[in-house]
Backbone bond lengths (Angstrom), bond angles and torsions (degrees), N, CA, C in turn:
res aa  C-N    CA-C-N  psi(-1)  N-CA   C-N-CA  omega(-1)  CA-C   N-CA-C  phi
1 X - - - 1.444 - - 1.522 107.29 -
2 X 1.361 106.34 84.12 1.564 102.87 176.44 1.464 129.73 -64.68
3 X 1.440 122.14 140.19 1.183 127.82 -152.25 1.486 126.63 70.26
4 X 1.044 114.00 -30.24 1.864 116.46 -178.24 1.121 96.58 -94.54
5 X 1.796 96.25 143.42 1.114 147.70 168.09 1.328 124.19 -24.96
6 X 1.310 152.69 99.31 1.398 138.05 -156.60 1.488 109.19 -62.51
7 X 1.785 130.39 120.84 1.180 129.32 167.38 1.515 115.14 -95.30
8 X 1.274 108.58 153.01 1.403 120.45 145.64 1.341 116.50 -104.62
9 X 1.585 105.42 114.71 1.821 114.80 168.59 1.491 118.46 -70.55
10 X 1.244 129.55 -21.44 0.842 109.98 173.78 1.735 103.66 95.84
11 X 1.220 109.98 -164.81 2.328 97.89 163.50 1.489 80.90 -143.43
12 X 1.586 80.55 134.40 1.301 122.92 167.78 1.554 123.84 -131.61
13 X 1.517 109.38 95.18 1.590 108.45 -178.18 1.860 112.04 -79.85
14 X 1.367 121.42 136.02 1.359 114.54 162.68 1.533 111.99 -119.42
15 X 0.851 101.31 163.90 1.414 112.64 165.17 1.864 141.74 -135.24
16 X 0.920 137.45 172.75 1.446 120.96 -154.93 1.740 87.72 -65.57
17 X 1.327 114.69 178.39 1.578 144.38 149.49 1.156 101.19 -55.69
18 X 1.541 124.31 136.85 1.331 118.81 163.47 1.692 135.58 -71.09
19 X 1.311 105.05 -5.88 1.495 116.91 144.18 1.239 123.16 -65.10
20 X 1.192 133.06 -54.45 1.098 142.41 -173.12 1.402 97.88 -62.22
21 X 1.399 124.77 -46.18 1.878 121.79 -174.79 1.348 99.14 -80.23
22 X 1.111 130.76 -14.66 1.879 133.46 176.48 1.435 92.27 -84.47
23 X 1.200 134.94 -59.19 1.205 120.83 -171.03 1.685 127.04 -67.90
24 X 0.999 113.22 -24.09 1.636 132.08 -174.37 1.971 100.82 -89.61
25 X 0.955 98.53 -22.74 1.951 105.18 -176.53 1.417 102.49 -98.85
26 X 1.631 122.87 -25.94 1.280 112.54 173.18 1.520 126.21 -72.42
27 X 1.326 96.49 -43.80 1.726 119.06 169.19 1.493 97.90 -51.46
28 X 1.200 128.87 -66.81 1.388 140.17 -171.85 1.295 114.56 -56.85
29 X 1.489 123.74 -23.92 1.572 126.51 157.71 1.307 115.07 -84.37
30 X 0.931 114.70 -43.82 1.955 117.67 159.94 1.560 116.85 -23.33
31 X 1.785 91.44 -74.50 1.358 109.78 -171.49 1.709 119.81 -48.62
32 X 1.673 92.59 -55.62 1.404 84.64 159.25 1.296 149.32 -96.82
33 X 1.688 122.52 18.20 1.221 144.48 167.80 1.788 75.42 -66.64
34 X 1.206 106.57 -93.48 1.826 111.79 -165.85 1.889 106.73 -13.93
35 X 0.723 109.35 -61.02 1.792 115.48 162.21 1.557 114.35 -28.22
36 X 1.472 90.86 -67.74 1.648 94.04 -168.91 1.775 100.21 -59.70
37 X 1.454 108.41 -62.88 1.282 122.97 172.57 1.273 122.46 -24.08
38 X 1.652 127.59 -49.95 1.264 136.95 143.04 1.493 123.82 -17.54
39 X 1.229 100.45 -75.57 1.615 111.80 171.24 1.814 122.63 -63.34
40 X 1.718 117.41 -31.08 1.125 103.57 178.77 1.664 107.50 -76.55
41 X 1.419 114.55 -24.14 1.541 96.96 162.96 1.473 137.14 -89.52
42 X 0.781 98.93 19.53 1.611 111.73 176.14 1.668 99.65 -94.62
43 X 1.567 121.03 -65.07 1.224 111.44 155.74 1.818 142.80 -37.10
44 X 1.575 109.38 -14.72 1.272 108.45 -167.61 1.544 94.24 -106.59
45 X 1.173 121.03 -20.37 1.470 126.57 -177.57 1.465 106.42 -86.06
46 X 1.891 103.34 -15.53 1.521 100.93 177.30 1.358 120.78 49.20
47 X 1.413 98.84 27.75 1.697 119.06 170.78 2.049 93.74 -99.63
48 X 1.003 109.15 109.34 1.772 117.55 162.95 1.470 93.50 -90.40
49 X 1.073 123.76 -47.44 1.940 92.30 -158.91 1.016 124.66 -81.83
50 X 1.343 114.90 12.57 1.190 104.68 161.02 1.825 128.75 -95.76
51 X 1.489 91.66 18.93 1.730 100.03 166.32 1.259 98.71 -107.85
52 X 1.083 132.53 -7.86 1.518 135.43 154.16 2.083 118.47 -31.35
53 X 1.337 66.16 -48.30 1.997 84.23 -172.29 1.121 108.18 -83.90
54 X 1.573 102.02 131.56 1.975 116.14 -163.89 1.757 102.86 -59.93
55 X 1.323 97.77 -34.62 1.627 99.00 -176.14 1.401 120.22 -58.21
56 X 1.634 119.23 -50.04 1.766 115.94 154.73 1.235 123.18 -36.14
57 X 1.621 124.29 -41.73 1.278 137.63 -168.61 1.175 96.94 -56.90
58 X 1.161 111.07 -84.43 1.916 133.96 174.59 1.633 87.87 -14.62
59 X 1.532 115.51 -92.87 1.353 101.06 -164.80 0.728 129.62 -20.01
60 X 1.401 120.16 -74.84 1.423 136.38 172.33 1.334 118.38 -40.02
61 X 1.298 133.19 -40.88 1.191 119.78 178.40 1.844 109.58 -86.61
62 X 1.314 121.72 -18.53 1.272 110.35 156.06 1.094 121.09 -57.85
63 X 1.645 129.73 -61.02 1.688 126.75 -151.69 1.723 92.33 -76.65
64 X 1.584 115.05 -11.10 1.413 98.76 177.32 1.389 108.13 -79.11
65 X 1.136 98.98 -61.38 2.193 97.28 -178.19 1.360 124.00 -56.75
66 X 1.414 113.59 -20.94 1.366 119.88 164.06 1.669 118.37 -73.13
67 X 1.112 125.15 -34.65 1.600 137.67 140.58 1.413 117.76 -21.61
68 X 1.525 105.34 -73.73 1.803 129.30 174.15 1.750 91.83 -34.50
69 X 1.404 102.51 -85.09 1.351 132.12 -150.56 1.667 89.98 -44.41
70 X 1.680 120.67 -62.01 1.825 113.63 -163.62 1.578 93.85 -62.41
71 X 1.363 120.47 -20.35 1.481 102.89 -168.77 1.422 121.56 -83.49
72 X 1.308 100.87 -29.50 1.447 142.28 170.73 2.150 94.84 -34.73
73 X 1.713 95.85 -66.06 1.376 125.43 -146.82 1.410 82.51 -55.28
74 X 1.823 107.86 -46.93 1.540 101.14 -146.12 1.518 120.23 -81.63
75 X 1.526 113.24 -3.81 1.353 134.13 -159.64 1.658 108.43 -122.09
76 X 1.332 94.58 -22.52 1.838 85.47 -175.72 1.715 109.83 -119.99
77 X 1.110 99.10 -0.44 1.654 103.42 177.53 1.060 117.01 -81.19
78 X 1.763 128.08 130.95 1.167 166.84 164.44 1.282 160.41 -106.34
79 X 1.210 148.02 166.13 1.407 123.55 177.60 1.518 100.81 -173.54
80 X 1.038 115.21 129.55 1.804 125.05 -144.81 1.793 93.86 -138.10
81 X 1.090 109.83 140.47 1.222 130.18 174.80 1.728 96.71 -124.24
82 X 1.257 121.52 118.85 1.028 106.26 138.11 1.452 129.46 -155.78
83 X 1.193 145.93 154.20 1.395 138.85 -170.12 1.378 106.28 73.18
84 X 1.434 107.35 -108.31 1.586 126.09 -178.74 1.627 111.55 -115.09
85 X 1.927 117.34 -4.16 1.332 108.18 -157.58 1.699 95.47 -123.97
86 X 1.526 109.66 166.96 1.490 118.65 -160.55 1.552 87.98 -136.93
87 X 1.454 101.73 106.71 1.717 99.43 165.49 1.447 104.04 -106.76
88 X 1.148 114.39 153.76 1.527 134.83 157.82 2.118 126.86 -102.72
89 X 1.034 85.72 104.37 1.729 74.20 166.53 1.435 117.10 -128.62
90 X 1.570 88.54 142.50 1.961 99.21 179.24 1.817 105.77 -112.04
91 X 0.682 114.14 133.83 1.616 95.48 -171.69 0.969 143.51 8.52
92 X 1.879 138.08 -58.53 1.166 138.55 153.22 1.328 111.83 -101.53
93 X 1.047 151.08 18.19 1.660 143.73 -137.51 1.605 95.69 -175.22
94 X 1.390 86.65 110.88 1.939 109.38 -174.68 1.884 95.97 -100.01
95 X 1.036 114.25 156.49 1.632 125.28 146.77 1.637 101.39 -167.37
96 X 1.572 90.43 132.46 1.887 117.22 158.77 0.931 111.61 -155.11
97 X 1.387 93.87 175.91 1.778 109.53 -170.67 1.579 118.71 171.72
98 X 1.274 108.93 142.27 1.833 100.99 -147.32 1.410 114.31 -62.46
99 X 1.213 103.40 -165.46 1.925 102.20 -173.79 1.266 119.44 -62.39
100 X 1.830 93.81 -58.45 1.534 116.32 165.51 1.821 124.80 -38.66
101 X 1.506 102.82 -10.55 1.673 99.40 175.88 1.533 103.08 -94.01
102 X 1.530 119.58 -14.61 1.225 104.49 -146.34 2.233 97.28 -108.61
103 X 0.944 85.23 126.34 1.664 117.65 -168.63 1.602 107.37 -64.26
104 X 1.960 123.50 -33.96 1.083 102.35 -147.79 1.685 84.94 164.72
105 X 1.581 109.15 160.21 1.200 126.29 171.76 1.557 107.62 -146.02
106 X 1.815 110.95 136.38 1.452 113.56 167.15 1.478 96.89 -139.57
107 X 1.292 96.26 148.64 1.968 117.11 174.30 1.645 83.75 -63.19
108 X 1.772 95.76 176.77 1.377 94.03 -175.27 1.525 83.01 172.40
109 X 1.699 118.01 129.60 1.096 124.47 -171.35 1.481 103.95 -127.72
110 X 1.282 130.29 127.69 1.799 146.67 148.40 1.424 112.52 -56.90
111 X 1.253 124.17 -171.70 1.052 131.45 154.69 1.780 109.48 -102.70
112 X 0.903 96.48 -21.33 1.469 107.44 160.30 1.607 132.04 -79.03
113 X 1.396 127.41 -37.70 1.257 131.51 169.13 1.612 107.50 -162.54
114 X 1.289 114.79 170.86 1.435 122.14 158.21 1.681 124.08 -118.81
115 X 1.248 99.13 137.67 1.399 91.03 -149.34 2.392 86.27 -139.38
116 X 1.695 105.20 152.54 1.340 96.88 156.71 1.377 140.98 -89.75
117 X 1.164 134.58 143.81 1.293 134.57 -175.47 1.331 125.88 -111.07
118 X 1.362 111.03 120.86 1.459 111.86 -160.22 1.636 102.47 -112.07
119 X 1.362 109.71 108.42 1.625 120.40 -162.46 1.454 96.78 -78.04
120 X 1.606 116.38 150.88 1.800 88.12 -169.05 1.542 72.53 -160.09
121 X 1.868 90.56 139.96 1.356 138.32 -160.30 2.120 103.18 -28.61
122 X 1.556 111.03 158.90 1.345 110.75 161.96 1.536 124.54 29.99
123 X 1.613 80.87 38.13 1.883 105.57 155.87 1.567 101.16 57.37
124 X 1.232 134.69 35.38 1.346 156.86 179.98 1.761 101.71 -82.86
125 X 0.970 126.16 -7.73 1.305 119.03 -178.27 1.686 104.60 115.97
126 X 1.812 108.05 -156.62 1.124 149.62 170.48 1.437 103.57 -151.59
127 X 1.999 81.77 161.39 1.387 119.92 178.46 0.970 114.81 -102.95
128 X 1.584 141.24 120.07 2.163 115.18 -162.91 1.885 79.57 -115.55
129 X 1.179 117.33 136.73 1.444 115.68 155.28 1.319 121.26 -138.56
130 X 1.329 124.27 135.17 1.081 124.73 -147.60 1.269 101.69 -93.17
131 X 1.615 122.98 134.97 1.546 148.81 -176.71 1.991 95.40 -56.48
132 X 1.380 111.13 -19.56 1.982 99.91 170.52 1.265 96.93 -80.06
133 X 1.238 176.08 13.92 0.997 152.02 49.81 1.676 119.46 65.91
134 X 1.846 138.71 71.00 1.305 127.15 158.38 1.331 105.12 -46.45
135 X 1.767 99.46 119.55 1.441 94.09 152.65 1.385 99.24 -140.51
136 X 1.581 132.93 -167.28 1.346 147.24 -165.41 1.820 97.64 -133.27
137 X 1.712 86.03 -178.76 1.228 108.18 159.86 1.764 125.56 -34.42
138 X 1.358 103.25 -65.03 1.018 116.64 -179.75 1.868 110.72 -27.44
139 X 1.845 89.10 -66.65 1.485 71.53 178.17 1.120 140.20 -88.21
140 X 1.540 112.50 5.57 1.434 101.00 169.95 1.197 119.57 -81.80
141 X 1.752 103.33 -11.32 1.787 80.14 169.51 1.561 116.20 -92.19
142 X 1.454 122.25 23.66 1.066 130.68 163.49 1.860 106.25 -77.17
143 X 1.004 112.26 -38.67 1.823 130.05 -168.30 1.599 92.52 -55.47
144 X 2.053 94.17 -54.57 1.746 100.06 -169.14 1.351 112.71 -26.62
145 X 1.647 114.49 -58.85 1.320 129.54 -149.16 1.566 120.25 -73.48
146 X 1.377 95.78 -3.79 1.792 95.74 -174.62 1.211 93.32 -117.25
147 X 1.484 102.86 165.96 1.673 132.36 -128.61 2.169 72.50 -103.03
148 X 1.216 105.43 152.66 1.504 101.10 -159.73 1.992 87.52 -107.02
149 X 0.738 121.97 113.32 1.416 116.79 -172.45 2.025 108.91 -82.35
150 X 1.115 96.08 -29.73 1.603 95.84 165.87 1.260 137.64 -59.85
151 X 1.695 109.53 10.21 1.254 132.75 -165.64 1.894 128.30 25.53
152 X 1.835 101.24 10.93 1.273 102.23 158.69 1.902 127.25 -84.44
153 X 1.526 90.65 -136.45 1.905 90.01 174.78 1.588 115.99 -64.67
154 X 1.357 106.40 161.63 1.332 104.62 162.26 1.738 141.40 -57.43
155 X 1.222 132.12 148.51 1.428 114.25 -150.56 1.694 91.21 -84.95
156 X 1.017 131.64 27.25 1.536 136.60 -173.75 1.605 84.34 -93.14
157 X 1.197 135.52 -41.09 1.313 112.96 -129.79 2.073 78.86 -120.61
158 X 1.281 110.10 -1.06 1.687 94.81 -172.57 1.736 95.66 -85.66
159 X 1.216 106.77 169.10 1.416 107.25 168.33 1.572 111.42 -100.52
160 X 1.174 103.43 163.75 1.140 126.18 -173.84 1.615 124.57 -88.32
């Protein structure tokens, strides 16, 4: 964070919105109901060979891990402030890295969600975290402190 002041955050754990964890666990029971569902009719038709064929497999082993994975999203995802460092977690797949790496913040919208992006130093990447995300005070006055790369208002004043 160039030019600002060195902080200590302190730890601050968040976690998704509880919509956002209702919505990501429902898909994720879907996905893998369809799995199970797969297999209980294959058994009721008392047709086996057709788990024989790599192509059933595949299914099945997609709508299952894709199941894992939304359920994964909705139960283990995070975002931790603490001390000087900013982790992110999405279900299996962590990234952080201290203040001092991080260059800059811009909003940034999907067609899927909007989420902030924390551009971080010597072409090292970004941080994407998604705006479902409970957070507090705390962190927005973490937002204050970075350099706003969208070259509009300050992120104090956007909503959340």
């Amino acid at each position: 964070m160039e030019g600002a002041a060195p902080i200590d955050l302190g730890r601050h754990v968040y976690q998704l919105k509880w919509w956002a964890q209702a919505w990501y666990l429902a898909w994720g029971v879907v996905s893998g109901g369809l799995g199970v569902l797969f297999i209980v009719s294959g058994i009721a038709a008392e047709d086996w060979r057709a788990f024989a064929d790599w192509r059933a497999i595949l299914i099945l082993v997609v709508f299952s891990s894709f199941g894992y994975f939304l359920s994964a999203l909705a139960l283990r995802s995070r975002l931790m402030l603490e001390g000087t460092r900013i982790s992110v977690r999405y279900a299996f797949f962590e990234k952080s890295a201290d203040l001092s790496e991080i260059s800059g913040c811009r909003n940034t919208t999907s067609r899927s969600a909007s989420f902030w992006r924390l551009q971080l130093k010597e072409g090292r990447g970004y941080i994407s975290i998604l705006k479902s995300f409970r957070v507090d005070d705390d962190f927005r006055a973490f937002l204050s402190k970075l350099k706003n790369l969208d070259g509009g208002q300050s992120f104090v004043n956007l909503p959340l």
